[in-house]
MARDO-964866 format. One record per residue: x, y, z of N, C-alpha, C, CB in turn; residue in one letter. Coordinates in steps of 0.1 Angstrom, whole numbers, plus 5000, padded with zeros to 4 digits. Glycine has a CB too. Example, Ala and Ser with C-alpha at 12.3 -4.5 7.8 and 13.67 -1.06 7.14 Angstrom:
2
513249435078512349555078513249675078511349555090A/512849785071513749895071512950005079514149945057S/
END
This chain:
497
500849885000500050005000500950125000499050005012X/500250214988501350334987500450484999501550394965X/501750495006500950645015501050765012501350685027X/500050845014500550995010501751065016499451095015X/502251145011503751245014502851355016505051284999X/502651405031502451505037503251665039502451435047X/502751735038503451895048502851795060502452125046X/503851885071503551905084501851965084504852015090X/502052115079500652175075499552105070500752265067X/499652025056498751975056497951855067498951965046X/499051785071498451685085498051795098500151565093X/498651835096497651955111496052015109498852145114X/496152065092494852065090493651975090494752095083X/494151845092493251755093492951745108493551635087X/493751785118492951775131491651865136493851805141X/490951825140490351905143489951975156489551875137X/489052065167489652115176488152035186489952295174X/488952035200488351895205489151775202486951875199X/489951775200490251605192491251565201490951595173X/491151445202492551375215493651285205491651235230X/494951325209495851305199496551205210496651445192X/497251125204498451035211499851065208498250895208X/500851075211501851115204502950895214502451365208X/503350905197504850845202505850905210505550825193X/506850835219508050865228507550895241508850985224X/508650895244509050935264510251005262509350785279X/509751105270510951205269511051285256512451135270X/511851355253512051355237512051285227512851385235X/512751175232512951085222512051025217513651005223X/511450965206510450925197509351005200510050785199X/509551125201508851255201508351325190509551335206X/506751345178506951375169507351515169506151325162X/508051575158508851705159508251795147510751675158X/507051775142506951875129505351895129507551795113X/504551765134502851815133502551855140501751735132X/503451845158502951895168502552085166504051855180X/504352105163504352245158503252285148505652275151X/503152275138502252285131500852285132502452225126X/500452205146498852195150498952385159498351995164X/500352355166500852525174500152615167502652585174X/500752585157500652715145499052755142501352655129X/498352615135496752635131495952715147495952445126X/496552655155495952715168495752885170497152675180X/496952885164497453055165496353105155499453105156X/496053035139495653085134494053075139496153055123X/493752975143492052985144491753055157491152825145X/492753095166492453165177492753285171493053125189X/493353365162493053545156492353535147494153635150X/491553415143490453475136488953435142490553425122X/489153445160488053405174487353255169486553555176X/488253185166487153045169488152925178486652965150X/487552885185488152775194489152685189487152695199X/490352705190490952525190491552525201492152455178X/491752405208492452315215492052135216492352385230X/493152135217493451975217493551875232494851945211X/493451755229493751665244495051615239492651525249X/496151585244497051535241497751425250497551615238X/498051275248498151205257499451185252497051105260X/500851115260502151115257502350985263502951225262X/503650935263504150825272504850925286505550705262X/505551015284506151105296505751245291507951085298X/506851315293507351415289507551405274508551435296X/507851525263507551555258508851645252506551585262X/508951745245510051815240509551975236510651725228X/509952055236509752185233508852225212511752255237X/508852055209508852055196506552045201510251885186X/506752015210504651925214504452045224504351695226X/504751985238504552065251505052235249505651985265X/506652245242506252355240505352465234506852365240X/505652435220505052475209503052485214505652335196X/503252405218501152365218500852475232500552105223X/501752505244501352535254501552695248502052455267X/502352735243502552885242501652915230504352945240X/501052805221499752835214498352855223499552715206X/498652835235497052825244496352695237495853005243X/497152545233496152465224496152375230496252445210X/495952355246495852265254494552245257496652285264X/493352125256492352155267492852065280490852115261X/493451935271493851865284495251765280492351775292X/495551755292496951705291497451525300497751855298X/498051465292498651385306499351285298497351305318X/500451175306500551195321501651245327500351095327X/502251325318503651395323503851525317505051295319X/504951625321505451695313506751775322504351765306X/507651845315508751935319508952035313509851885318X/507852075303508652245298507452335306508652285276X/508852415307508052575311507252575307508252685308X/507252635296505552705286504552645293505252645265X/504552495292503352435298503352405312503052305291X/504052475320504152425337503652585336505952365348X/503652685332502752805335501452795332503152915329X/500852735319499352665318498852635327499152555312X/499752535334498752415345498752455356499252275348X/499652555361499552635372498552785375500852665372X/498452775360497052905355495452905354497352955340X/495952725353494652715348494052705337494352795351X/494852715328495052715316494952585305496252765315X/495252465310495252325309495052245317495952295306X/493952145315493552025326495151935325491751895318X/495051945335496551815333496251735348498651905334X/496451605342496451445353497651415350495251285349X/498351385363499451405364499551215374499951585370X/499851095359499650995364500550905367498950965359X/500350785373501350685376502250635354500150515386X/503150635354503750645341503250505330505450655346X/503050395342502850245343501150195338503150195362X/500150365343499250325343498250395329498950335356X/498850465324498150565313497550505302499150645306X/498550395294497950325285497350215287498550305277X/497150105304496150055302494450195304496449925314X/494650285312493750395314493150385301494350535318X/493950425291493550475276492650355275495050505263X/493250255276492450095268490950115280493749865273X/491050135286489750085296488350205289490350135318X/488650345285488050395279488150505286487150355275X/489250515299488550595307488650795304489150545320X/489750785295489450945283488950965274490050995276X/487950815272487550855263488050805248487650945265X/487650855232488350815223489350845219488050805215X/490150755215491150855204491350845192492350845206X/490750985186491351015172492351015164491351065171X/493451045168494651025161495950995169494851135153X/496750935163498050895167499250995158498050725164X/499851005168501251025154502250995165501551215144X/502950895153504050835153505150875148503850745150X/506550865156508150915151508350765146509450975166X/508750735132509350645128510950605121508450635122X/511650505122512750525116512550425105513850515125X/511550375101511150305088509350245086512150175088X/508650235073507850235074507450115060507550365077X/506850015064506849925050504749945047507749695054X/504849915034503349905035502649845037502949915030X/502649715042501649665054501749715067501749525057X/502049845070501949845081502949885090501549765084X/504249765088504549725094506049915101504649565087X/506149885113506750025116507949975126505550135126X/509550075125510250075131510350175138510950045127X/509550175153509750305163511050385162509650265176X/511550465167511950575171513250525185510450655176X/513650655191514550625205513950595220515550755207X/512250625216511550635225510150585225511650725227X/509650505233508550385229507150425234508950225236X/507650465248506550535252504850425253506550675241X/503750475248503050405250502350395233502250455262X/503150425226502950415211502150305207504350415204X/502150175215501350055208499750085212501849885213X/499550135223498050155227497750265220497750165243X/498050395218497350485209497450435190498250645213X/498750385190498150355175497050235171499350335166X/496950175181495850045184494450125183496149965202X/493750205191493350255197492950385186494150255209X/494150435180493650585168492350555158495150625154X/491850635151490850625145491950645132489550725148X/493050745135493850765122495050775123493650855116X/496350775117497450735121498250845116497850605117X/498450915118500251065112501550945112500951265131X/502150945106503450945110504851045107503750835105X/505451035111507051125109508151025103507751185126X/508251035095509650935090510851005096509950915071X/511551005104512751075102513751035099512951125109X/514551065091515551005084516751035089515551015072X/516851125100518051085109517950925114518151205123X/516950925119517350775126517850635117515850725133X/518750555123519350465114518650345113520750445117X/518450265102517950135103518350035107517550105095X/519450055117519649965132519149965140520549975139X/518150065141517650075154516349945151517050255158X/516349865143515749745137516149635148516349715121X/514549575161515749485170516049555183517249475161X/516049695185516249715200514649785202517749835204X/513449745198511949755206511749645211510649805199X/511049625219510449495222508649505229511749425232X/507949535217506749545216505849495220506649545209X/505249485232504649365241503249435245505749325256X/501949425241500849485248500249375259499649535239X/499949375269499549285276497849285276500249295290X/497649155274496049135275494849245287496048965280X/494149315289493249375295492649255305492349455285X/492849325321491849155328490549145320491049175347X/489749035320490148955332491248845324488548875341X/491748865309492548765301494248795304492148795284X/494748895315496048955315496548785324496149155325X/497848775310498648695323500048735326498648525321X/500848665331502048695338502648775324503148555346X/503748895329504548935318505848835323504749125318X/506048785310507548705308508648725309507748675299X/509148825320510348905320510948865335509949075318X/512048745331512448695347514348785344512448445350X/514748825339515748905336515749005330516448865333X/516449115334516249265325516549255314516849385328X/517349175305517849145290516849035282519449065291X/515349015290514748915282513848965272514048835291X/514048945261512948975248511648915247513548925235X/510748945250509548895249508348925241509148895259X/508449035227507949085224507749125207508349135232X/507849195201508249205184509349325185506649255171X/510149325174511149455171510449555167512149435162X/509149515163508349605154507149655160507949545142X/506349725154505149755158503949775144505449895167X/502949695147502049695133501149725136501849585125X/500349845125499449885127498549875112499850015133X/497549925115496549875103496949965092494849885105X/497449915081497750075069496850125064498450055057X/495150095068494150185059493850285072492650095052X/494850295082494650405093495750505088494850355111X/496450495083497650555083497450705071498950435079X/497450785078496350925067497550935057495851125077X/498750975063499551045056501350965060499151235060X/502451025055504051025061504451165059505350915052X/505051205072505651375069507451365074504551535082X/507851385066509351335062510051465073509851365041X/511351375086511551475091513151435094510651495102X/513751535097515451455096516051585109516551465074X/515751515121516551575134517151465143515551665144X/517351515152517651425165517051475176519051415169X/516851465183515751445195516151555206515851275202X/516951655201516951775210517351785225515851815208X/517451655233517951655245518851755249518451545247X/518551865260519151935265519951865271518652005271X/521551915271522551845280521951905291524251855278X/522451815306522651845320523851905323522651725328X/523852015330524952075339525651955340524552135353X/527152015341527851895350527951895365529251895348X/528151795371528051795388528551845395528251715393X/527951945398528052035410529051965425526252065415X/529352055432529851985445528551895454530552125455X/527151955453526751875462525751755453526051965472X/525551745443525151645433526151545438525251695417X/527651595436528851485430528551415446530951565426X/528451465455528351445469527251335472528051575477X/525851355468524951265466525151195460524151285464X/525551195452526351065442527150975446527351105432X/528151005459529250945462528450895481530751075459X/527450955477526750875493525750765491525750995502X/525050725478524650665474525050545469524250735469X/526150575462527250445461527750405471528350465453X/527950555485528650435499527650355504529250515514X/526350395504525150285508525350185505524150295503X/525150165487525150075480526249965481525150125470X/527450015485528449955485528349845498529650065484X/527949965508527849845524526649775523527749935542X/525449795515524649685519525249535511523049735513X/525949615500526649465491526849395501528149465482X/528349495508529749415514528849315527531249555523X/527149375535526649325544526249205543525949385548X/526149195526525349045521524049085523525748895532X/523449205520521849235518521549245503521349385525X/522449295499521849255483523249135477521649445470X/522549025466523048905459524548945458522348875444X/525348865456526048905449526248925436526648865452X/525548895428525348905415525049055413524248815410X/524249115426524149245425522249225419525549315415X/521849355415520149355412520349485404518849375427X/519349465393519549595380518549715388518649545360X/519049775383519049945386518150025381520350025382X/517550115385516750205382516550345387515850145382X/517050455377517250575378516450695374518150575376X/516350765379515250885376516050985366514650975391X/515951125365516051155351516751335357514251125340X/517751365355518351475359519951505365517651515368X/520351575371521451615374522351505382521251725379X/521351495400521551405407521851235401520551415414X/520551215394520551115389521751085380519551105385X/522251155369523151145364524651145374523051245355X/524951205383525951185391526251055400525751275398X/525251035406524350875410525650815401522250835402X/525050805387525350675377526850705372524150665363X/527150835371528750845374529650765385529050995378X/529150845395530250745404529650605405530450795420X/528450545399528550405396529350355388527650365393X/529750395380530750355372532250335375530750425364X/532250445388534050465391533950365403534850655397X/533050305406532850215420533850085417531050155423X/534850045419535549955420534849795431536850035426X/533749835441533549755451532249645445533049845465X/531649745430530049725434530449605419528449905432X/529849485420530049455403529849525393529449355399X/529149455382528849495370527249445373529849435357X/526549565363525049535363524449575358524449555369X/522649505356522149555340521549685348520749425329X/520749725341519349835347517949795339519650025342X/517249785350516049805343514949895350515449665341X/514850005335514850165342513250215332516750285337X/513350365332512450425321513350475318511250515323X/514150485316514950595312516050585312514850695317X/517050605299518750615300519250705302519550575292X/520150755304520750905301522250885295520850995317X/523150985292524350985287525450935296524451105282X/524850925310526150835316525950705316526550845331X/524750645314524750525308525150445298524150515307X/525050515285525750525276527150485279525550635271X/527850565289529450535292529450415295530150625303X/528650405309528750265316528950145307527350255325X/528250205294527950045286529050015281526750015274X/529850145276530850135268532050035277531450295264X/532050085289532850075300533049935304532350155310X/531549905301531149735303531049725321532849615296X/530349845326529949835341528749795342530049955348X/527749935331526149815328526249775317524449875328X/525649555322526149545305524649475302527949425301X/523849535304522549595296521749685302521649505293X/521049745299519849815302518349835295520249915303X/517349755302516049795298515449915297515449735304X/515049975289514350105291513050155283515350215289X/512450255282511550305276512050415266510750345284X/513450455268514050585259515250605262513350735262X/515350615250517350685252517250805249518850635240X/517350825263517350985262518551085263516651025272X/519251075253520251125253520751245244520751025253X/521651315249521851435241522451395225523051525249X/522151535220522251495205524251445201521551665194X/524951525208526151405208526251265211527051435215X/525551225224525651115221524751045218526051075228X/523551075212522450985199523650975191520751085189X/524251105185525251085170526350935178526651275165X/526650965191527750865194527350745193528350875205X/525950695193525250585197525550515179523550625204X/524650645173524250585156525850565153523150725142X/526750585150528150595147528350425155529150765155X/528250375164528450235169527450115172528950245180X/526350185161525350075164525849905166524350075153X/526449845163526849715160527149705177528249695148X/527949795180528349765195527049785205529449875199X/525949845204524849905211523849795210524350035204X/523949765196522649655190521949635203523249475182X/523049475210522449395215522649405236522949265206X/522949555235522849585251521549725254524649645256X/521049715249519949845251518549785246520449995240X/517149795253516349735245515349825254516449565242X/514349865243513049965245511649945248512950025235X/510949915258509749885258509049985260509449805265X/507349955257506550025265506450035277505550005263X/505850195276506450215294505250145303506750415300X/504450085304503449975311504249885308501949945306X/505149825304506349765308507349755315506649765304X/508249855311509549985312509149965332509150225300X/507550005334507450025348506549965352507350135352X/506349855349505149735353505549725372505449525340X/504949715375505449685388505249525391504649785400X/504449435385504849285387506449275382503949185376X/506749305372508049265368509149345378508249305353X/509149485381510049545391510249455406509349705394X/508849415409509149335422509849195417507549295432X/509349115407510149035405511649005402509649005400X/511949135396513449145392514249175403513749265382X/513249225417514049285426514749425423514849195430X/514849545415514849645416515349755421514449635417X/516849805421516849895433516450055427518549885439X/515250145432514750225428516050375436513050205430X/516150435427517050575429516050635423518650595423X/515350775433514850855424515350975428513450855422X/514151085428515151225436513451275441516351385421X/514251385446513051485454512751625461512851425463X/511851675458511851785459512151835476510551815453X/511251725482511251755501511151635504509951855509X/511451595516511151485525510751575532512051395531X/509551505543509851555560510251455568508651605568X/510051525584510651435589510551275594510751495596X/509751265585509051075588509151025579507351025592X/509951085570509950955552509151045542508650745554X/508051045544507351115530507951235521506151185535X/507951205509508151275499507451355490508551225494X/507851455490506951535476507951545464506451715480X/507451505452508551495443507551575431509451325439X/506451665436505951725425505351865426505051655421X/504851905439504352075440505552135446502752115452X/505852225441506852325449506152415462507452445438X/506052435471505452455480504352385483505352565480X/504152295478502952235478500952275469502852225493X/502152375462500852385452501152395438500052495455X/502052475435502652465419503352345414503852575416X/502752295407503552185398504752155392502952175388X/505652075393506752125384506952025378507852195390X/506951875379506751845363505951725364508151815353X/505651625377505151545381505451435382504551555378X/504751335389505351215395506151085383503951155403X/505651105373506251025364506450885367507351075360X/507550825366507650675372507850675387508850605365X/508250755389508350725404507850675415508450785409X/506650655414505350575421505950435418503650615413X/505750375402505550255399507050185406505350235381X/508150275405508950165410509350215430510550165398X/509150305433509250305449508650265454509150395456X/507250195452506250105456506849945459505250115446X/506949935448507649755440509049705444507949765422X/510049855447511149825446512049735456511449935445X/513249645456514049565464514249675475515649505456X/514949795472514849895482514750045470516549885494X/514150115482513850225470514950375477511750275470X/515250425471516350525474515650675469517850485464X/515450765477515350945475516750975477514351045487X/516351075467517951175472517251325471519651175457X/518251425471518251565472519051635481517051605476X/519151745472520251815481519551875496520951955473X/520051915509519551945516519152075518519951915523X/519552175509519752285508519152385496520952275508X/518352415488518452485480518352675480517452425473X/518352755475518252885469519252935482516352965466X/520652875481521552925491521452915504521653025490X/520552845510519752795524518852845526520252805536X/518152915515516552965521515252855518515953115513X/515752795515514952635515515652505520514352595499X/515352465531515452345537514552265528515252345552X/515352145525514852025516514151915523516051955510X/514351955541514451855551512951935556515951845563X/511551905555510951995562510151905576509752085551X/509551975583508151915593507551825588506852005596X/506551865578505651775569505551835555504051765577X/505851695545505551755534504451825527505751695529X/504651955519503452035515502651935505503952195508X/502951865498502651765492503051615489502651805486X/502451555493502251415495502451355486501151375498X/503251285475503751175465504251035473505151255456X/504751035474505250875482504850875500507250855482X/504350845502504450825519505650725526503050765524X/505650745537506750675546507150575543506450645559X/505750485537505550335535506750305523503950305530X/506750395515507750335505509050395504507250335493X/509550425515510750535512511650465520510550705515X/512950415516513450315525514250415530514050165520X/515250475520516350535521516850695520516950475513X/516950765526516950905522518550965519516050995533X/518951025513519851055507520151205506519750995496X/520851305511521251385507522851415506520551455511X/523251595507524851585505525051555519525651735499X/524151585527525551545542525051445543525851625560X/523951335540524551185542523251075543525451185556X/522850975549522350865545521650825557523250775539X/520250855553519450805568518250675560518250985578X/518550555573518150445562517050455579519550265554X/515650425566514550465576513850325576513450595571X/514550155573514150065575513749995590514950035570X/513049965592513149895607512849985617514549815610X/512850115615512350235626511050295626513050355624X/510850285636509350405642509850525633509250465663X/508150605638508550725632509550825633507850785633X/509550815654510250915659511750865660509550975673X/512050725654513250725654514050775638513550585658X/513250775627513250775614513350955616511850685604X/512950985624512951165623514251195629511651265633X/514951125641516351155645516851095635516751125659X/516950995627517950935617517851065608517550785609X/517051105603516651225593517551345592515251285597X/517351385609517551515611518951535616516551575620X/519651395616521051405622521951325607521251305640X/521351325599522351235591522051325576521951045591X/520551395576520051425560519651585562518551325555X/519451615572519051775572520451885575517751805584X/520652025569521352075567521452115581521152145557X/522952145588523152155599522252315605524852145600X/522252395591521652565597519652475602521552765575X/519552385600518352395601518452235610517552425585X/518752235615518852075627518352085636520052035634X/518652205645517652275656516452305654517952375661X/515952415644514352415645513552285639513852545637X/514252195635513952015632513651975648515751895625X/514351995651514551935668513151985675516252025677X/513452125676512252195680510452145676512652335674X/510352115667509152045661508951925664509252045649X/509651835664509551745670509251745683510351695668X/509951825688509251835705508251905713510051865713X/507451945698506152015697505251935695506052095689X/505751805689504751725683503751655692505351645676X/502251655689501651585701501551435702500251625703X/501251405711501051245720500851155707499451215733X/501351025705500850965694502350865688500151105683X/501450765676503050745675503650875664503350565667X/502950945656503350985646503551165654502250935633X/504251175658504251355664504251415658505051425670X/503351485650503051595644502051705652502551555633X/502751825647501751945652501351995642502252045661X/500051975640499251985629498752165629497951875631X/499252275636498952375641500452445628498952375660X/501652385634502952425633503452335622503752415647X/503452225617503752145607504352265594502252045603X/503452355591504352405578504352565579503552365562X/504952525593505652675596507052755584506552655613X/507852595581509152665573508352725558510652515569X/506952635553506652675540505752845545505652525531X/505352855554504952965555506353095554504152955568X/507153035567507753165566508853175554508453185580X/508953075543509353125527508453175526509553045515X/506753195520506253275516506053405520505753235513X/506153455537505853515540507353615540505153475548X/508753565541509853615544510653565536510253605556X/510653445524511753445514513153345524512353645510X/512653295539514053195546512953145550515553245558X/513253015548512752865560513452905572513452675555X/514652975575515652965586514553065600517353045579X/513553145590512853225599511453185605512853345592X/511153045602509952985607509953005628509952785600X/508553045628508353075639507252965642507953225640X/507352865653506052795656505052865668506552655660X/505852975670505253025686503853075679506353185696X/503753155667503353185653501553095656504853075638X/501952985657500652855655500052825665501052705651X/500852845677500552775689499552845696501652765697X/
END
């Protein structure tokens, strides 16, 4: 079957406004990069000549400045999910401006299958080959691409012809049956293929191909700061003594890492670790120190949902495919972060975080507990599931006017229940096997910044009768006195009492 050769423009005029779009990738990668803009654009146009457009747009994660941004600084959001990271569209959602569900990463495309958004109209897909039955070679990023093009009434694709036709072989395309027919996913090691290299879709859905030739735009990360490198190097001392204790195998257990600066540092000094073996990962997400690791032969595989990596090292990747082939392999992310398979693999989860308080709980998504900043993403699916689950963060931010260490978190993402390990630059409070009020002195003497140890102290000994001591009066004295005074250092509980 022969397909049409699209404009960008002309596939955008076929959407229409109201319409719920699926896009391929997580992260940037397998991110389409030419209709999204283009739907931006018609937005612009039917909103100065006063008639309504906006769109629903559902993703595997995050997104790229080419969708999220483009569409959010068009005002052509009605609703959004289940992730995102650009500006443009974190001022939307904070305005009001866009519905956004901000969901478990694991759970979106069975959601989609169940009906619970409703239909979906169109798909568009990043492809790096396209035959005419159908048949499709995804992208660097997999995302939830098999349930929306399953699921589309109509199909876009993007050919892009940067991508190389090696990447033929590292998807592994697996939809799992809907209950009550769902059975076990087949994944007893992170290197196990259980799936197709491909992805096939019906070719009388497929509207158009719009020819695109980039790479996937990944902003590099800063390099590691003094207190990143620090969290990095406390994380591996953990890691290292639960080995040497005989708590984790010796074979060691694949890895799983969250997506940023920390995280990248994390997986640095995993590499320079002389103590820890060699190990796979089975993650959502790679980043460019992974990439090294593989070279390095420290991880010698990794499961993921996206290579997310900067456009030097995509070029460094495509330049060695032969070597890459058969250590990198891409699922859907209801895969990528299935939590049967995470518990079964045993799992060690590293993520990061905005705040702890003092009993374990984490907020890893409102900034004071009300503005959004990019949302929970995978982090749920594997701190839940995980062998042991690891937070980090620095203790410190905007020069010490925010303690990272608070009372109670302004927002609630993980509770106590799943937070084994807390992590910052001064050091490592393992909240296993402790009460509350012991998990708050491990906290506040091993993870909170020394300028702020005492009014820690102080709260605690405010806290009323019970096992859990909170003063529900005084609890978010430090978030008040930032908003009211610009320092946590200036919280007053006398203030509540």
């Amino acid at each position: 079957m022969a397909f049409n050769i699209l404009t960008a423009r002309e596939a955008a005029e076929m959407i229409e406004n109201g319409a719920t779009v699926g896009l391929s990738g997580f992260t940037a990668p397998g991110t389409p990069k030419a209709i999204t803009e283009a739907i931006a654009e018609k937005a612009v146009r039917e909103h100065e000549a006063g008639r309504p457009f906006k769109i629903n747009l559902f993703s595997g994660a995050s997104t790229s400045d080419h969708a999220d941004g483009a569409l959010a600084r068009a005002n052509a959001y009605n609703m959004r999910a289940p992730y995102q990271n650009v500006p443009d569209l974190r001022k939307r959602i904070n305005a009001h401006d866009c519905h956004y569900f901000d969901r478990h990463l694991s759970e979106m495309a069975q959601e989609v299958r169940y009906g619970y958004y409703g239909p979906v109209d169109y798909a568009i897909l990043e492809v790096a080959s396209v035959e005419p039955d159908g048949t499709l070679v995804l992208g660097c990023g997999l995302g939830n691409a098999p349930t929306y093009a399953k699921l589309a009434k109509k199909i876009f694709l993007e050919l892009n012809e940067k991508l190389p036709a090696q990447l033929y072989g590292m998807h592994d395309v697996y939809l799992p049956d809907d209950p009550p027919y769902r059975r076990e996913i087949p994944i007893f090691k992170a290197s196990d293929r259980i799936g197709s290299p491909v992805l096939k879709v019906d070719p009388a859905k497929i509207v158009g191909i719009v020819k695109t030739n980039s790479y996937d735009c990944v902003k590099p990360f800063s390099a590691p700061d003094e207190v990143s490198t620090q969290i990095g190097k406390n994380v591996v001392r953990f890691l290292v003594s639960e080995y040497k204790s005989g708590r984790l195998p010796k074979e060691f257990l694949p890895l799983q890492s969250g997506v940023g600066n920390v995280a990248n540092a994390v997986l640095y000094d995993l590499g320079e670790s002389k103590e820890l073996p060699n190990f796979m990962m089975y993650t959502e997400v790679i980043q460019d120190a992974v990439l090294e690791l593989i070279q390095k032969g420290k991880c010698t595989f990794a499961s993921t949902c996206s290579m997310t990596f900067t456009d030097q090292t995509e070029e460094r990747l495509f330049s060695d495919m032969k070597f890459f082939h058969d250590k990198i392999l891409m699922r859907p992310a209801e895969i990528s972060n299935n939590p049967e398979v995470i518990r079964r693999l045993g799992v060690i989860a590293m993520n990061t975080a905005l705040e702890a308080d003092l009993f374990g709980s984490v907020n890893s998504t409102h900034v004071l507990g009300t503005r959004m900043m990019n949302g929970i993403g995978g982090s749920g699916d594997f701190t839940r599931n995980a062998y042991i689950s690891i937070f980090s963060c620095p203790s410190i931010t905007k020069g010490g006017a925010i303690s990272n260490i608070v009372p109670m978190v302004a927002h609630p993402d993980h509770s106590e229940h799943s937070v084994d390990i807390l992590v910052t630059d001064q050091g490592i409070a393992d909240l296993r096997h402790k009460d509350p009020v012991e998990r708050a002195h491990e906290i506040i003497n091993n993870c909170a910044h020394p300028d702020y140890r005492p009014l820690l102290r102080e709260y605690l000994e405010l806290g009323i009768a019970g096992q859990t001591p909170h003063n529900l009066k005084a609890c978010f004295a430090f978030h008040n006195a930032f908003n009211e005074t610009g320092d946590m250092k200036n919280a007053d509980y006398g203030k509540y009492l």
